[in-house]
N, C-alpha and C positions, 0 to 999 in steps of 0.2 A: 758569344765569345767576348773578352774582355781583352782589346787591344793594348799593348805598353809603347811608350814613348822609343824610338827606334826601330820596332818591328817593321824590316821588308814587307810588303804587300804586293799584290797586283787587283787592279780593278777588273774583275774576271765578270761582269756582268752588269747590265744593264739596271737598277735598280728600280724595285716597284713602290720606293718611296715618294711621296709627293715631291719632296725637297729637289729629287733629278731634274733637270734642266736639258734641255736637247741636246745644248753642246755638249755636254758631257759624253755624248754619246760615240765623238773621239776617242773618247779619253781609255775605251773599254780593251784590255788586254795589255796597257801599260803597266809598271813597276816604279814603288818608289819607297817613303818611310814614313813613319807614321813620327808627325811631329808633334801632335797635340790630339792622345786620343778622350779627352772629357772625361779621364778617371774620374775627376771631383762629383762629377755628375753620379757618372757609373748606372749612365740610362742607355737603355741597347736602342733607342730610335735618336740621339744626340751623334748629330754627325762629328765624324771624323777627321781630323784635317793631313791631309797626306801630302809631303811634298817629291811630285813627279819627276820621273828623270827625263830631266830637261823641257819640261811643260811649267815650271812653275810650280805654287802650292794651292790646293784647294780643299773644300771642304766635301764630302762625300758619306751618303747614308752608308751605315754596316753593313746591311745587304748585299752589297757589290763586291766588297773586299774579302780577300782570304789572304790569309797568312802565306807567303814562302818560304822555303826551309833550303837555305844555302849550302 
């Protein structure tokens, strides 16, 4: 899937990318927006940068994310 700049997400799971980090594991069933998704790249393992509500902004593999539909 090819994320755009704005797209609501939630991080719906745990990812089996190298790049996860333990803490991250917080972060799993929150919602936020996608502020930088590496169009330029347009590579599906180029993480994603998601800014959470009210956690802050991070960077997060595809794998975890899915779109939500307001």
């Amino acid at each position: 899937m090819t994320f755009r700049n704005g797209q609501r997400v939630e991080i719906y799971k745990k990812s089996a990318d190298e790049s996860w980090e333990s803490y991250m594991d917080e972060f799993v069933g929150l919602h936020g927006i996608i502020t930088d998704p590496d169009a330029v790249k347009n590579d599906p393992d180029a993480l994603v940068e998601v800014s959470l509500d009210e956690k802050g902004t991070h960077r997060f593999p595809q794998d975890c994310l899915r779109v939500l539909t307001d």
